[in-house]
N, C-alpha and C positions, 0 to 999 in steps of 0.2 A: 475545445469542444467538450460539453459534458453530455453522456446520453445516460438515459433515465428510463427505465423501462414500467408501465404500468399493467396491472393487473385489467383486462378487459373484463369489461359488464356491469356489474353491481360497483367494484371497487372504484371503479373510475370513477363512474356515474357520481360516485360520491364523495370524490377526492376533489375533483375541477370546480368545483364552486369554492371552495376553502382554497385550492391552489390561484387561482384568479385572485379571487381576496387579498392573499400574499406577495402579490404582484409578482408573480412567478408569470415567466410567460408560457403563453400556449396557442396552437394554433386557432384560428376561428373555426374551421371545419371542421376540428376533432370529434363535435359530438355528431355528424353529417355524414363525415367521410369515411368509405372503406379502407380507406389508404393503413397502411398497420406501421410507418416511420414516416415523423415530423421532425423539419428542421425549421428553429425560428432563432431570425439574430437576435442576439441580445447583447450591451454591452459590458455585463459583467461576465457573459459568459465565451461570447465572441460568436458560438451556435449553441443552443442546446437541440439536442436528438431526443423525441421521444417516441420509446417505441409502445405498440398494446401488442401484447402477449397474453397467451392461454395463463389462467392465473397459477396454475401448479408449477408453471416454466419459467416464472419471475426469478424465484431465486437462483435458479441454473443461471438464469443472465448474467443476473448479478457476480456471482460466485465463482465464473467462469470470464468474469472479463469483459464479458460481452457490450454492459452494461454498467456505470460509474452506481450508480446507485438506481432504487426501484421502491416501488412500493404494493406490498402485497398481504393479503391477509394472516393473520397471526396462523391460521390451520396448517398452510401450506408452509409456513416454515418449519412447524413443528413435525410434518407431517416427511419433508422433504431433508432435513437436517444438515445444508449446507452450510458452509463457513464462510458466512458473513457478520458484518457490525449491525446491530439493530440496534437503529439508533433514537427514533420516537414512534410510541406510543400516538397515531393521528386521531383516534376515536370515532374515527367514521367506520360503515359499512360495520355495522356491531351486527350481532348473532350468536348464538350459542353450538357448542357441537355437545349434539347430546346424544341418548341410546332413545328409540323408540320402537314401538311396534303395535299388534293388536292388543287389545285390551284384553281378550280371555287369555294370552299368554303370559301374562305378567308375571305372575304367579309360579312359571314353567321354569324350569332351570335353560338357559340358553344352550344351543347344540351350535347356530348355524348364522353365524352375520354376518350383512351386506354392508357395506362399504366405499369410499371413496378414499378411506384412508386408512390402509389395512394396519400399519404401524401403529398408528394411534389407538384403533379397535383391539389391537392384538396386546399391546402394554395395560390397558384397562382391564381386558378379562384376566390377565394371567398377573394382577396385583387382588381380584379378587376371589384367584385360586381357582377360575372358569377355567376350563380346556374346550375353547371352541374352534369351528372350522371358519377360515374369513373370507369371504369369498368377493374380491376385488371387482369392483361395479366404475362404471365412469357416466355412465346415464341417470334416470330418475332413479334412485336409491328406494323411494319411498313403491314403485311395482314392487319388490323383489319383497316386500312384507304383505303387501294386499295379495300377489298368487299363492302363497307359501314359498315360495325360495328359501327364503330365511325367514325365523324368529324372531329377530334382530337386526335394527337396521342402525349404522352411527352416521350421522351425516347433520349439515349446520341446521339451525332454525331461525327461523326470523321471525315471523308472527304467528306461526302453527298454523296459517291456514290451511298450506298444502297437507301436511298430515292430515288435519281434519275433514279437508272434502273428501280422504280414501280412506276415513274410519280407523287412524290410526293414534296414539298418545305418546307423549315423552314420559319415559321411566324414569331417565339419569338423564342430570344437567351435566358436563365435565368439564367445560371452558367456558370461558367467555372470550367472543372473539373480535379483534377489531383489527382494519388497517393498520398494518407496520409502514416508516422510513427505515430501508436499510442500507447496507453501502457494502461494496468489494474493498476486499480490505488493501490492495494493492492503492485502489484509486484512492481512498482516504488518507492514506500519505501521500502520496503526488498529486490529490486535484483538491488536497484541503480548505485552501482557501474557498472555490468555487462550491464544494461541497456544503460549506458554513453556510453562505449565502441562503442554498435552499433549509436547510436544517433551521436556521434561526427563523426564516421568513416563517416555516410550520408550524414552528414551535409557538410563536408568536400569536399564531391564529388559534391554537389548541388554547393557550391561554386562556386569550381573549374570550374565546365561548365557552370555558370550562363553567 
């Protein structure tokens, strides 16, 4: 059996049409069902498991066993720093993680930013010699700049609507971010073969639509 853990929501939503494509299997109900672990036979794989997970909690799957390989946003690895294989680049689910906030602040030296990923926020300011306070958010990011909480808000973007219906801008771009393949590194020696299967079929489809 190989179990595969997916990043719920956005990631997925935009992984299962390229994974289909691949002829990777997947359940019919996955985009339907509450259900959060799918088993489907398959003969290459005998069962694949896949599971949807909270997208921060991917790599702990992975990383920890749980899970032969996953797929999850570039943030959350960088964010999370577990020791895993990344192993492609899927180019779906893109977005940027950048700094924003209100526009008369720009200007202001930053004191106080909100976050979903306090590591990432906190390496940034203190590479440009900011000492700020970070103040860890798992909700809408972008309140904590429209009350004044913060001055500063780092969190992903996609097409800036959302900032823009609360009157807010992007200052700093500082990644660009897209779906990862990645793999536990125990199971990439022991379930290689079965591992390749999904890795080339990916890889093949990145290609093909590059």
């Amino acid at each position: 059996m190989l179990t595969v853990a997916l990043a719920k929501g956005r990631t997925a939503d935009d992984l299962m049409p390229m994974w289909r494509r691949a002829n990777l299997p997947a359940p019919e109900s996955l985009d339907d069902s509450r259900a959060l672990v799918f088993d489907v036979q398959d003969e290459r794989f005998g069962v694949l498991r896949i599971l949807l997970a909270k997208p921060a909690d991917v790599p702990a799957y992975v990383s920890l066993g749980v899970a032969d390989v996953g797929v999850a946003g570039k943030d959350v690895l960088l964010e999370s720093d577990r020791e895993v294989y990344e192993l492609l680049d899927l180019g779906v689910a893109r977005c940027k993680l950048c700094v924003a906030g209100r526009p008369q602040e720009q200007a202001e030296r930053p004191r106080r930013v909100a976050t979903k990923y306090p590591k990432l926020a906190d390496a940034h300011f203190r590479r440009l010699g900011q000492q700020v306070e970070i103040v860890g958010l798992s909700g809408s990011i972008e309140l904590a700049a429209v009350i004044g909480l913060a001055d500063r808000i780092v969190d992903l973007v996609q097409s800036g609507k959302t900032l823009e219906a609360n009157g807010l801008v992007v200052f700093e771009e500082l990644l660009d971010i897209s779906a990862r393949l990645i793999a536990n590194r125990s199971s990439y020696r022991m379930k290689r073969r079965q591992i390749d299967v999904v890795w080339q079929a990916l890889e093949n489809e990145v290609k093909f639509h590059a």
